[in-house]
Structures are given as C-alpha cells and as structure tokens.
N, C-alpha and C positions, 0 to 999 in steps of 0.2 A: 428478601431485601432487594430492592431494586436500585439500581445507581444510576443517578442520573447526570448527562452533561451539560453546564449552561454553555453556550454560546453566549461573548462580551460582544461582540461585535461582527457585523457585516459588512463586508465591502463592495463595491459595485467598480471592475476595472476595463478600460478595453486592453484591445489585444495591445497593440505599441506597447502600452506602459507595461504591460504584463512581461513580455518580452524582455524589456530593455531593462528591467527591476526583478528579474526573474527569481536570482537566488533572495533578495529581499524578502520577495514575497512567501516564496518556500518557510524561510526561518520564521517569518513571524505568523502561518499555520501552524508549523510542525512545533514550536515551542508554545505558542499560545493557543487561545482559544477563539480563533478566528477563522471565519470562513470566508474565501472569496469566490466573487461568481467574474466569470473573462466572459466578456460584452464584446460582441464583433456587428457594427451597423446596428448596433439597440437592440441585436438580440444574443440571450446567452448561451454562450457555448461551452464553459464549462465549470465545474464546479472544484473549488479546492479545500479539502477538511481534512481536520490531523488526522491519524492513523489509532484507532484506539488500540491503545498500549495495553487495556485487560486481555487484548485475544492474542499478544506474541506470546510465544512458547520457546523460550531458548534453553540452546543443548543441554547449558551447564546447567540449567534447570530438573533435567529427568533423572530420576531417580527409581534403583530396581535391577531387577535381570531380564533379560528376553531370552525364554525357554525357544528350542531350535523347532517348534510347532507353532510359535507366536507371529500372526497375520503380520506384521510388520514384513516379513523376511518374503512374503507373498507379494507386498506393494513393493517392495524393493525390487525384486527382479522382473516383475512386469515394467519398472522403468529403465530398467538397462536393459530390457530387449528391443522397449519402443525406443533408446537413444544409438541401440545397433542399427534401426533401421532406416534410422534421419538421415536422409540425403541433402546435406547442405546448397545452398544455392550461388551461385558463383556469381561476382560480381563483376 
C-alpha cells in the first residue's frame, strides 16, 4: 500500500513577507497542506513543507524490554562520549 500526499496549494513569497508573517506562515504548513517556496530577487531560496507525521516515533510509543546486549546501549554511549568531547564555542 502506498500512501500518498496531495499538495492543496502553493505559494510563491519573497523574503519581507516571509519574515514579517513568519509564524503565520509556519501554522498554515505545519497544520495544512501547503507548501511554500521564499523568493529572494525572483529567485528561490527556500522551500517550506510540513513534516510527515508517519516517520515521528515517540517515546510513549515503544513498547518491550532492551536486553543489556541490545545495539541501542552501543549508540547511546558513543553519544555521550562524542557530547564529553564538544568543546563549546564562546561568545
């Protein structure tokens, strides 16, 4: 089964309006089905599309046990060594 998204609508904005209507534009993406493209001097720079909601995974979601040999606990401490070794940058 394949699922597919229509697109209702496209918008065409420059930067000003985009800016100044910013969250506007956000909500009516991220709730709708709308795409917008930010137009700077006739050309575009960048593209706005909602977030497809089949690929989040949230926590309350997972369900199970994780055996103390299960990969997960591997990716886990490879990220808290690379976050021991972040040298933040000073402003």
């Amino acid at each position: 089964m394949v699922k597919m998204t229509i697109i209702i609508y496209m918008e065409k904005v420059n930067v000003a309006y985009a800016k100044e209507h910013f969250s506007d534009i956000l909500g009516r993406v991220a709730y709708g089905k709308e795409e917008i493209y930010i137009f700077r001097r006739n050309r575009a720079m960048a593209k706005l599309v909602p977030v497809d909601k089949e690929k989040k995974i949230h926590l309350a979601d997972v369900k199970g046990w994780l055996f103390n040999d299960d990969p997960f606990f591997e990716d886990i401490e490879k990220i808290i060594k690379a976050r021991s070794k972040h040298i933040p940058r000073i402003m």
